[in-house]
C-alpha positions as CSV (number, residue, x, y, z in Angstrom):
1,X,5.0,-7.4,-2.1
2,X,7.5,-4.7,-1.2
3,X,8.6,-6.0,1.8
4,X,11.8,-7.0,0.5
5,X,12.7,-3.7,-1.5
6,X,11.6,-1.7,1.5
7,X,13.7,-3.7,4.1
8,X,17.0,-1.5,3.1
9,X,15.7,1.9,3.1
10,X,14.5,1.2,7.0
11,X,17.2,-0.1,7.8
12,X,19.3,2.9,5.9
13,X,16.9,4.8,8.5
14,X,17.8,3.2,11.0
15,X,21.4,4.0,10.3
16,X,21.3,7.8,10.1
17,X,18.8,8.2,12.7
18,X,20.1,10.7,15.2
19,X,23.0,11.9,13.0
20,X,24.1,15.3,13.0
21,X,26.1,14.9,10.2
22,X,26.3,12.8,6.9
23,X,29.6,12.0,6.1
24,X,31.0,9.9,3.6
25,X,31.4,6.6,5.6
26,X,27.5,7.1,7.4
27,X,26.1,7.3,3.3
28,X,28.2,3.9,2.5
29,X,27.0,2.1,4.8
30,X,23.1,2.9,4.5
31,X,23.4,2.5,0.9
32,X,24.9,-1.0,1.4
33,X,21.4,-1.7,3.0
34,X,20.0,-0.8,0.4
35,X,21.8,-2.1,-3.0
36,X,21.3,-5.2,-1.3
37,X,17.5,-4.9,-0.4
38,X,17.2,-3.9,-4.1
39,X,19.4,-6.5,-5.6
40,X,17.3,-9.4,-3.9
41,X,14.1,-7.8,-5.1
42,X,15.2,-8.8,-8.5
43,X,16.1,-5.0,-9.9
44,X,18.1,-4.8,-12.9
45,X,22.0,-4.9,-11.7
46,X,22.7,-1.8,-13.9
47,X,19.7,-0.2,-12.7
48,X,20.8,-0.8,-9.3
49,X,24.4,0.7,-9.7
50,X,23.2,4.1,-11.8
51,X,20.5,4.4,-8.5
52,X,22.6,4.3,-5.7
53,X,25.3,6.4,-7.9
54,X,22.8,9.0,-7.9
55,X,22.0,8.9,-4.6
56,X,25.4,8.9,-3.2
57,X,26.4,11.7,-5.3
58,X,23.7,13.5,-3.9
59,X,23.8,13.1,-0.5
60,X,28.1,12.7,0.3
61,X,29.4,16.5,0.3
62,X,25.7,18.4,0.8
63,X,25.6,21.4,2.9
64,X,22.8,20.1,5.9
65,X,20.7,23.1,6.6
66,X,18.9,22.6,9.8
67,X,15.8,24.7,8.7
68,X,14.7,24.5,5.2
69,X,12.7,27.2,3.8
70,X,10.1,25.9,1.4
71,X,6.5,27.0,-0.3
72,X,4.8,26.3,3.6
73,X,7.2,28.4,5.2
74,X,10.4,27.2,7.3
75,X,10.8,23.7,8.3
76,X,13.3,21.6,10.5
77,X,15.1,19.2,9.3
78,X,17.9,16.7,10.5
79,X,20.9,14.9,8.5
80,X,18.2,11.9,7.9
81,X,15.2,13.6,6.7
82,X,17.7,14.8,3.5
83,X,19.0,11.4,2.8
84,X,15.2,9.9,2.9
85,X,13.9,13.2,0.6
86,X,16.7,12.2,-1.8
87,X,15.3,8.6,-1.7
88,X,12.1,9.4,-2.4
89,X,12.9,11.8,-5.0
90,X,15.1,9.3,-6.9
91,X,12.7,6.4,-6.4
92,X,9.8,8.7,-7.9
93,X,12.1,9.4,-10.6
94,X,13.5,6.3,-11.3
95,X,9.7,5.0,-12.1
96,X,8.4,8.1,-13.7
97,X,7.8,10.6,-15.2
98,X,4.1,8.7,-15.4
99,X,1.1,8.9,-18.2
100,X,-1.1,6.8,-17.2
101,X,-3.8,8.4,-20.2
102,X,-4.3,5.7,-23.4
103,X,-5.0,7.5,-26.6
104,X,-8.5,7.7,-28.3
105,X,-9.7,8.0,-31.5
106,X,-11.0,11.0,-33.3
107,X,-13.6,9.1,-35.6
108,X,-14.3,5.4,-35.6
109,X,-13.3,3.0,-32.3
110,X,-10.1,2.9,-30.2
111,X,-8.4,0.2,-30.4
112,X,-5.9,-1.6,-27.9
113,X,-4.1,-4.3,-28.1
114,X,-2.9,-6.6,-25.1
115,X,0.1,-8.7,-25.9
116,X,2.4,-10.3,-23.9
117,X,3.8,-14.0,-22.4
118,X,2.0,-17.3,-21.4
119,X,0.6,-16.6,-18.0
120,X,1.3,-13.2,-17.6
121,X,-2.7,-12.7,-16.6
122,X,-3.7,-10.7,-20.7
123,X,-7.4,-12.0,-20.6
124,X,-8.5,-11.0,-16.8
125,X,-6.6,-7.7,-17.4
126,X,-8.1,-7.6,-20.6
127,X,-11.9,-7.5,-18.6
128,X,-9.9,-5.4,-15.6
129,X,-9.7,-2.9,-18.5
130,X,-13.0,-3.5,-19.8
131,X,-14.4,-2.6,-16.5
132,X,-12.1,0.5,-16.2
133,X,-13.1,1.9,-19.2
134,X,-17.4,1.6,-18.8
135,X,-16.6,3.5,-15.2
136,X,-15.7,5.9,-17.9
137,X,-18.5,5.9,-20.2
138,X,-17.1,4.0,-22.5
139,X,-18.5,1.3,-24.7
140,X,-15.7,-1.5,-25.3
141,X,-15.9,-5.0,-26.9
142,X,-13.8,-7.5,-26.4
143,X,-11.7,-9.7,-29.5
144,X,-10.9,-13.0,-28.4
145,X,-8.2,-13.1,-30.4
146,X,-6.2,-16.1,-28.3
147,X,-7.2,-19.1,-30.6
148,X,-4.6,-21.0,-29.4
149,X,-5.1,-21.7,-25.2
150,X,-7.8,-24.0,-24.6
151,X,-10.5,-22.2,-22.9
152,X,-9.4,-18.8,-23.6
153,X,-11.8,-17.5,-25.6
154,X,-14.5,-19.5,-23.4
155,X,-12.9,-17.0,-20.7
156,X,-13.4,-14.0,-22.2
157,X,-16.7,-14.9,-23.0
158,X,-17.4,-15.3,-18.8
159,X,-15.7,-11.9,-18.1
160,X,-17.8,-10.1,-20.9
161,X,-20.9,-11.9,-19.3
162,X,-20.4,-10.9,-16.0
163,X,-19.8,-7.1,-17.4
164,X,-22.3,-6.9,-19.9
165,X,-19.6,-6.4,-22.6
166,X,-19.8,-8.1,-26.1
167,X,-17.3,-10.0,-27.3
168,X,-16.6,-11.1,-30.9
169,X,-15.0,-14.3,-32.1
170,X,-15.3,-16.3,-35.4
171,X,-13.8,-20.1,-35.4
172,X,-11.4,-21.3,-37.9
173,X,-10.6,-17.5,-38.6
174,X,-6.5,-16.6,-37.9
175,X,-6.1,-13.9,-35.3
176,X,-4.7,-11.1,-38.1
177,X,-8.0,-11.9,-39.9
178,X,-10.0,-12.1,-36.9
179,X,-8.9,-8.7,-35.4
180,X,-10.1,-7.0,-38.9
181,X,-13.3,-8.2,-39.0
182,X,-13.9,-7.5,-35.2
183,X,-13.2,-3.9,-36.5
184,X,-15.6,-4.1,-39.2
185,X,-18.3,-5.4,-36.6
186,X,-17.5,-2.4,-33.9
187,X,-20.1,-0.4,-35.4
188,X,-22.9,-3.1,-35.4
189,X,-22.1,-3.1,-31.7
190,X,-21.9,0.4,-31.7
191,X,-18.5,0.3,-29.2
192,X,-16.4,2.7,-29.4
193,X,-13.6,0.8,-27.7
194,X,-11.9,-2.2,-29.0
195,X,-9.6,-4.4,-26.8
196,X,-7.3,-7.2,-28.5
197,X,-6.6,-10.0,-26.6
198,X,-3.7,-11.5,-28.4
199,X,-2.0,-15.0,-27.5
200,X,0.7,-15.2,-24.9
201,X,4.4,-15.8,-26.6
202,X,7.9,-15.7,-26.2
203,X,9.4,-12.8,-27.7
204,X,11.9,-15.2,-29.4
205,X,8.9,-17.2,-31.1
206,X,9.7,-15.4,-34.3
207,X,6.3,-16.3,-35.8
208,X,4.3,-15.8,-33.1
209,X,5.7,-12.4,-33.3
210,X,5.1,-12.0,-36.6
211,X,1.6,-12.6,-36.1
212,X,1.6,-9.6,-33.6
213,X,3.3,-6.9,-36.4
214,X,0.6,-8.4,-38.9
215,X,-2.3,-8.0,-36.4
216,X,-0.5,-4.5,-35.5
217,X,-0.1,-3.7,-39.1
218,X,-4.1,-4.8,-40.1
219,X,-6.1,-2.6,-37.5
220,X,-3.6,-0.2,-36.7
221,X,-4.3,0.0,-32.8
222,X,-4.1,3.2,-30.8
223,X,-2.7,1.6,-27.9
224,X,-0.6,-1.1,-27.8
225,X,0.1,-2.4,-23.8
226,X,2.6,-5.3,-22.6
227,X,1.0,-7.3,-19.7
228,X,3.9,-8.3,-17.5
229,X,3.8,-10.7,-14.6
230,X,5.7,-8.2,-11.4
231,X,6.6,-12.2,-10.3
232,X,9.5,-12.9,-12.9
233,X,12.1,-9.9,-12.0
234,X,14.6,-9.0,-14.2
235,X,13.2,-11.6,-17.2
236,X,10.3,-8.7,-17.0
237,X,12.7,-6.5,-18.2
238,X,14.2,-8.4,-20.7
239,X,11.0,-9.7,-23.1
240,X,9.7,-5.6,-22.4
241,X,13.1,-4.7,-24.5
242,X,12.2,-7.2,-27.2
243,X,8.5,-7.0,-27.4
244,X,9.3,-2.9,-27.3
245,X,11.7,-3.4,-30.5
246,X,9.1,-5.2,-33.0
247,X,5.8,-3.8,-31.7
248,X,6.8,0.0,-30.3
249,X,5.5,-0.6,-27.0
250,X,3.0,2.7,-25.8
251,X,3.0,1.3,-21.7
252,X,3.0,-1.6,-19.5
253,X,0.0,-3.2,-17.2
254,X,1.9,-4.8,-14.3
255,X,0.3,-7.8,-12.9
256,X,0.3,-10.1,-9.9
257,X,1.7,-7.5,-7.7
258,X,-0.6,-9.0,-4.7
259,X,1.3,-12.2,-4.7
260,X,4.9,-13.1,-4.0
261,X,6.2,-10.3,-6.5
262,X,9.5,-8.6,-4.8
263,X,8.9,-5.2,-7.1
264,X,11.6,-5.5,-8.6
265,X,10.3,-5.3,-12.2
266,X,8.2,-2.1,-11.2
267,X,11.6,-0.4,-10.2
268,X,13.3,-2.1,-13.3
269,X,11.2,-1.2,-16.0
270,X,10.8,2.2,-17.2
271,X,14.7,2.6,-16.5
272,X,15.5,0.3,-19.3
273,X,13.1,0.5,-21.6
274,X,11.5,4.2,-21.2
275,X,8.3,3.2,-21.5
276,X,6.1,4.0,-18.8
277,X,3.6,1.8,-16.6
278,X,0.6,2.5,-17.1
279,X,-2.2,0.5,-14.4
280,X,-1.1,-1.6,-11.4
281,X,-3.2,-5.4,-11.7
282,X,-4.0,-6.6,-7.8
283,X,-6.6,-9.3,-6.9
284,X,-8.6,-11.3,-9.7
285,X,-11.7,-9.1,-9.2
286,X,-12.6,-7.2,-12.0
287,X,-12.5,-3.6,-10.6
288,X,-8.5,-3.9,-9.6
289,X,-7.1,-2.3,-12.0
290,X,-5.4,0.8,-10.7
291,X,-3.4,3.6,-11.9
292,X,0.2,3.9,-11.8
293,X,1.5,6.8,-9.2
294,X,5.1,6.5,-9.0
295,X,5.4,8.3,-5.9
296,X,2.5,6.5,-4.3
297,X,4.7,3.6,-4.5
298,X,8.1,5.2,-3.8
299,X,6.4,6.3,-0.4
300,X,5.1,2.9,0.6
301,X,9.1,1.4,-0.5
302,X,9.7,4.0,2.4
303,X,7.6,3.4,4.7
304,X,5.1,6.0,4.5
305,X,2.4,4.1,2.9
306,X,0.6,5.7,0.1
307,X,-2.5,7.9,1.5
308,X,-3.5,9.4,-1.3
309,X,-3.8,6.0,-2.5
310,X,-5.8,5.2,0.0
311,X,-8.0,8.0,-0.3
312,X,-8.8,6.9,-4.0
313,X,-9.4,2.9,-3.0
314,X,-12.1,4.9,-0.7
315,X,-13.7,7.0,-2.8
316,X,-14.2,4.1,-5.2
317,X,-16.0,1.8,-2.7
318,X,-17.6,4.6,-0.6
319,X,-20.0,7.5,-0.4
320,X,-19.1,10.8,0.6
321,X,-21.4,11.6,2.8
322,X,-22.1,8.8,4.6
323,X,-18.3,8.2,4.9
324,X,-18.7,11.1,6.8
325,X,-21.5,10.3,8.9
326,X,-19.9,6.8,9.8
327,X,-16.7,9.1,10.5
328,X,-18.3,11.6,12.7
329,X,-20.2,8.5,14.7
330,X,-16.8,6.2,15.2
331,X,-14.6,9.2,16.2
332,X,-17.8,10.0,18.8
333,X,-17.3,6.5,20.4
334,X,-20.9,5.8,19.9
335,X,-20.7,3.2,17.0
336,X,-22.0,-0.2,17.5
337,X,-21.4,-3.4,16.5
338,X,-23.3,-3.3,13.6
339,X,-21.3,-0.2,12.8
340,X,-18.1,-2.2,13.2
341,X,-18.8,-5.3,10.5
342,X,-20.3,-2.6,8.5
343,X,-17.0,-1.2,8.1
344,X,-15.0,-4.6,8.2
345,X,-17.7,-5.4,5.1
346,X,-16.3,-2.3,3.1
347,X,-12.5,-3.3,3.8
348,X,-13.5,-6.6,2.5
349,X,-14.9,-4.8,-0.7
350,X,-11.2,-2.6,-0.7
351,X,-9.5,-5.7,-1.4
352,X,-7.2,-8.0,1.0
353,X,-6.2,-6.6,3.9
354,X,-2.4,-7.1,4.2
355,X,-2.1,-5.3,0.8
356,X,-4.8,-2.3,1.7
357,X,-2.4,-2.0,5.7
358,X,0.2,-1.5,3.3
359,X,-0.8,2.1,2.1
360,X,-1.4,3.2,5.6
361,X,2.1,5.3,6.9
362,X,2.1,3.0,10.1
363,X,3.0,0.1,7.9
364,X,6.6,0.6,7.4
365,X,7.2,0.7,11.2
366,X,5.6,-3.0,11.9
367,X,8.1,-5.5,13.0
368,X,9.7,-7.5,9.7
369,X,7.7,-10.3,8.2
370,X,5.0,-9.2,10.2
371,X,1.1,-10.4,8.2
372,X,-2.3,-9.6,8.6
373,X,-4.9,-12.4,9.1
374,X,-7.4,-11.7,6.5
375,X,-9.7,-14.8,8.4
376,X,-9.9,-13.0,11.3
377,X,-12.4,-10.3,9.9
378,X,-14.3,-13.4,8.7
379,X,-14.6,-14.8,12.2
380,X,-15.5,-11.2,13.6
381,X,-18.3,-11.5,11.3
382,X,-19.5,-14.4,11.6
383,X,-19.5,-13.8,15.6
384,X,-21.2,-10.2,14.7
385,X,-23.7,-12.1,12.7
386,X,-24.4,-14.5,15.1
387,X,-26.3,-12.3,17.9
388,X,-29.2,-10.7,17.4
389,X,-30.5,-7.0,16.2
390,X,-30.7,-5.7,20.3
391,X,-27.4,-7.5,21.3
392,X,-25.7,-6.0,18.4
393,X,-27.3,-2.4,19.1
394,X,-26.3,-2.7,23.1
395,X,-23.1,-5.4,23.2
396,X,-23.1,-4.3,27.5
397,X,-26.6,-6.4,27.3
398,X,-24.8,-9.5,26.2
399,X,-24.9,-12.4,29.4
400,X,-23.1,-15.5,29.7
401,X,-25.7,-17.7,28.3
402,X,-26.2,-15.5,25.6
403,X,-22.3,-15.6,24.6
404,X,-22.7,-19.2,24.9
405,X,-24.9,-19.0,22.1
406,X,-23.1,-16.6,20.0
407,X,-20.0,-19.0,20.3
408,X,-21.9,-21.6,19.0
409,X,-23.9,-20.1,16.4
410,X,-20.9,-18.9,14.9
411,X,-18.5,-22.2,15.7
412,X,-16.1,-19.8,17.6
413,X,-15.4,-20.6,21.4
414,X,-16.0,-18.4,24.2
415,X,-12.7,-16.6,24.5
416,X,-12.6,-15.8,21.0
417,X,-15.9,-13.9,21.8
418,X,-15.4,-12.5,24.8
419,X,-11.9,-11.0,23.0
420,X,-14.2,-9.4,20.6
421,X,-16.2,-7.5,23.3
422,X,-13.1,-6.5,25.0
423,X,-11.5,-5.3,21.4
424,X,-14.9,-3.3,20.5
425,X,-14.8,-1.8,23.8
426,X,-11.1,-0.6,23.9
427,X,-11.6,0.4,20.3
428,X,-15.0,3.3,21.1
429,X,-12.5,4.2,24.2
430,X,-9.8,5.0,21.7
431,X,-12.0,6.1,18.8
432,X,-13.4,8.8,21.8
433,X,-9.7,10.0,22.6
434,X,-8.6,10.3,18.9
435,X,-12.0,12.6,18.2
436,X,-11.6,14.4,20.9
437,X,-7.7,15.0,20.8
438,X,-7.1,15.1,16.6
439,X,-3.4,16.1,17.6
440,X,-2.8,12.5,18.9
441,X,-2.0,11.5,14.9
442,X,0.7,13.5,14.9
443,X,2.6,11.7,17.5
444,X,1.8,7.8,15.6
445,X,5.7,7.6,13.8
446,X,4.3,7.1,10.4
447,X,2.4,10.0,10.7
448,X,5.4,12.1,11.9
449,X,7.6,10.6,9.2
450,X,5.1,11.1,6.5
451,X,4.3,15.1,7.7
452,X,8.1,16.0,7.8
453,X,8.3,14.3,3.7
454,X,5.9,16.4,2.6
455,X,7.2,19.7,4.6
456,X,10.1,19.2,2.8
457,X,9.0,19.1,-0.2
458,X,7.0,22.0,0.5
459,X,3.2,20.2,0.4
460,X,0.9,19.8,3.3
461,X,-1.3,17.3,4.4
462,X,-4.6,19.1,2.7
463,X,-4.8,15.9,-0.2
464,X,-4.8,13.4,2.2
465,X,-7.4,15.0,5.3
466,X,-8.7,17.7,4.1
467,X,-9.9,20.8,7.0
468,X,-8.7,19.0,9.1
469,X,-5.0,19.1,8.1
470,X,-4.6,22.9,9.6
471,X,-5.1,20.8,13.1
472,X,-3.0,18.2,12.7
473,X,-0.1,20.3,11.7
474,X,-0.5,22.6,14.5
475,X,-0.5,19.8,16.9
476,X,3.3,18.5,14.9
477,X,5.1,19.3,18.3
478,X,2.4,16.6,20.1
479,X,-0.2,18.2,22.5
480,X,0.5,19.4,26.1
481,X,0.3,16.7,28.5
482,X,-2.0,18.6,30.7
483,X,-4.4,19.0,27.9
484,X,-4.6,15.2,27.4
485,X,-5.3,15.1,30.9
486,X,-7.9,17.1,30.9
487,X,-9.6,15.2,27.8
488,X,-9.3,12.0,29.4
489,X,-11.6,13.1,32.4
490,X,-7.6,13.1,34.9
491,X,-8.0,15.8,37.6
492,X,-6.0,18.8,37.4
493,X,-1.9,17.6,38.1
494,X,-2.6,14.0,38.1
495,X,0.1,11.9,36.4
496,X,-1.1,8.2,36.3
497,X,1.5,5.6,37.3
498,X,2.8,3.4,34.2
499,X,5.1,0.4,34.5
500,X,8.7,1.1,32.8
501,X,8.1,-1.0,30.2
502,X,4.9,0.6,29.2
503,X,6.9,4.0,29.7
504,X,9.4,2.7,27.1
505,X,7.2,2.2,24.4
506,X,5.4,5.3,24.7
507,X,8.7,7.0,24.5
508,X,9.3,5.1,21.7
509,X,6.2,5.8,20.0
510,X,6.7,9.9,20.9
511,X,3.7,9.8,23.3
512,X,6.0,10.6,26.5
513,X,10.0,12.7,26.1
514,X,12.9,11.3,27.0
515,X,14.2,11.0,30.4
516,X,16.1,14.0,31.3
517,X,19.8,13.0,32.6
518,X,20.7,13.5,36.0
519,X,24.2,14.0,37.2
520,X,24.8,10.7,39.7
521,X,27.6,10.6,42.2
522,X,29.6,7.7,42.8
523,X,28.1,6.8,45.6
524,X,25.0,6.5,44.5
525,X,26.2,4.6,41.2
526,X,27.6,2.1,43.9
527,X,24.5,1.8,45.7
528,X,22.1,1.5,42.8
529,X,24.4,-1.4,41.8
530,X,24.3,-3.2,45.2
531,X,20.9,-3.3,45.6
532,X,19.9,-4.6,41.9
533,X,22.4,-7.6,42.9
534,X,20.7,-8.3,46.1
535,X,17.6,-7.9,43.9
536,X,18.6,-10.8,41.3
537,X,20.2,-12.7,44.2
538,X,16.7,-12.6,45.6
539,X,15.1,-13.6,42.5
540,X,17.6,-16.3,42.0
541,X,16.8,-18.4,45.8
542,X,13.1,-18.0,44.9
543,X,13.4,-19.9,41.4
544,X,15.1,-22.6,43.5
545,X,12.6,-22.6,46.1
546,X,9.7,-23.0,44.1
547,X,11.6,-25.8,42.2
548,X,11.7,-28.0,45.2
């Protein structure tokens, strides 16, 4: 979904990577990128112009120290590792300050009340939040107070069902009316949480609206949340001003933020309103409901992806300890295959996997546009499930006839088989090297990029991998070449051969330096140029000789 907000700040990157300086003219131009990345993500025009104001004036006249002194100690920087920091920090703030807390009642049941427009997804948020809250120790009910949408209260009844959550409703009873006597029955229940879901409207429907201050006015909720669909841009802005004028809003719950949504009401809202978002609604599974981390999502706008984020979808879906276990095997390299879908099986449980790659820091460095097939972890388990208990234990024991049988019990074909055994494989063989060599990480880009953010800022990488951060920082410069060497089993001084194009991208990727410049004489310039013609002239007669 951020895709097209984030497309300006790369490129805005791209732009100031390898400055030395930051002049007036350089800050222009990467901010055109961006007012027009944010401008077709549906942000609020105004809101655009104050942000880019803020960032300008920032960044045009700033002294560029090359070595910041923060909490960690003294840090390099370059020209483009301020502008991003300013970004970031303007991003965060542009979406925060955050309180994502809902208030609760001394004596007698909280109450919350869901309102919002047709659509805008109030009843499964309403369970989302249902859910959320017995993680907690809560005890909610659900009021199906939407007498007007045909099946709604039906519903609410499934979602209660499938949470073990009551939920009241009366027929022929008007929602003010309705939400009183649902507060009357709390105690029978014995909840302690009451959650109002309320009709979608326009906020011009005047009596619609009038329904919600005399609902509002009648049980006197604690909490009273607008559920806004992330998919309708600036109009998400608009009906939050007017709903926030006759109900006094206390958050937002934005929704639908898995689907086509460009962000732009996430980056709109709080500006114009002041109210702040309170959960994040992804997937129509009842436990995604998240909460709101404005510099979680200022990061992934960036291209860092959102770690910490990451770290929490885990820690929801996983234990500890055997994360730990499964951790220490993979980075061993002696995981099976049954080790593999095990861990596919979990991903699936994390939600879809474009929107989970998107929280990872390598994310903002894939090619534009770029998606992740969500079938193919499907097809690796069906293939997975498809062999048997040994084969999956020791995949080197697998024979042609057997494959055969795999591709058909799973209704894959051969290659697409055989491409799994050769991806398994290269995967222990990398798994191996990254247990063995930790400071490999710190070479991946979005890695690197992510590090130097949080130097500046003066925080450290502790949050996001614990004991093993100290490592990984020392290892920031990238590991000696001989030592990788050694770990990957190379005799002493051995350099293996790799074609120039493979060269290139491990250059790009900060694997290998730069080529060091050598001064070349004019005869040799001449030379090197005669012998590349003779080389395409070559190529040229072969082309025609294999035509005829």
């Amino acid at each position: 979904m951020l895709e097209t907000v984030s497309k300006g700040f790369k490129a805005a990157r791209n732009r100031l990577k390898g400055r030395t300086e930051i002049t007036a003219e350089v800050v222009d131009e990467a901010l055109r990128d961006i007012r027009v990345s944010l401008l077709e993500a549906d942000v609020a025009f105004d809101v655009v112009k104050r942000f880019v104001a803020r960032v300008r004036e920032k960044a045009v006249g700033e002294v560029v120290e090359t070595s910041v002194k923060t909490a960690r100690g003294k840090v390099k920087v370059s020209p483009q590792d301020h502008f991003i920091k300013i970004c970031h920090d303007e991003l965060e703030g542009l979406m925060g300050p955050v309180d994502t807390s809902l208030r609760f009642a001394e004596r007698g049941p909280t109450g919350i009340m869901m309102v919002g427009l047709q659509g805008s997804g109030k009843t499964t948020t309403a369970g989302k939040l249902a859910s959320r809250l017995q993680r907690d120790g809560k005890r909610p009910m659900l009021v199906a107070a939407d007498i007007y949408r045909p099946a709604a209260v039906e519903q609410l009844r499934v979602l209660g069902r499938q949470l073990g959550v009551p939920v009241f409703h009366q027929a022929g009873v008007q929602p003010p009316e309705l939400c009183r006597l649902a507060l009357a029955a709390a105690a029978q229940e014995k909840a302690n949480v009451l959650i109002y879901d309320t009709a979608g409207r326009l906020a011009i429907d005047d009596t619609l609206m009038v329904e919600l201050e005399q609902i509002k006015a009648g049980v006197a909720p604690h909490n009273v949340l607008l559920v806004v669909d992330a998919m309708i841009g600036q109009d998400a802005v608009k009906t939050a001003a007017e709903f926030d004028r006759r109900l006094a809003l206390d958050g937002f719950i934005l929704t639908k933020l898995d689907g086509d949504a460009r962000g732009g009401a996430a980056l709109s809202i709080k500006e114009v309103t002041g109210k702040p978002i309170k959960f994040l609604g992804m997937g129509e599974t009842l436990d995604r409901l998240e909460e709101f981390r404005p510099e979680g999502l200022a990061s992934r706008i960036l291209g860092f992806g959102d770690v910490v984020g990451l770290m929490q979808d885990f820690e929801q879906h996983v234990d500890a300890e055997k994360a730990e276990a499964d951790a220490q095997k993979i980075l061993s390299g002696e995981f099976t295959l049954a080790d593999f879908v095990e861990q596919i099986q979990l991903i699936r449980k994390m939600g879809p996997l474009g929107e989970l790659m998107e929280k990872f820091p390598l994310f903002g460095d894939l090619p534009e546009g770029f998606q992740f097939d969500d079938q193919a972890l499907h097809k690796i388990v069906a293939m997975v499930g498809s062999m048997t208990q040994a084969e999956r234990l020791r995949p080197d024991s697998i024979t042609e006839p057997r494959l055969k049988r795999i591709a058909r019990g799973s209704g894959r074909t051969d290659k697409e088989v055989r491409d799994l055994l050769k991806q398994y494989h290269a995967m222990k063989a990398v798994m191996k090297t990254l247990g063995s060599a930790p400071g490999l990480l710190s070479r991946l880009p979005g890695i690197k990029n992510l590090m130097g953010l949080r130097k500046l800022q003066g925080k450290g990488m502790e949050d996001v991998l614990g004991a093993d951060a100290a490592a990984l920082e020392a290892m920031d410069g990238g590991m000696d070449p001989a030592a990788m060497a050694r770990m990957a089993g190379l005799p002493k001084g051995y350099t293996p051969p790799m074609p120039a194009a493979a060269m290139a991208r491990a250059r790009l990727m900060g694997y290998a330096p730069e080529p060091v410049a050598v001064a070349e004489s004019a005869k040799d310039r001449d030379a090197r140029a005669r012998k590349r013609k003779a080389e395409r002239q070559a190529r040229k007669k072969n082309r025609k000789k294999n035509r005829r």
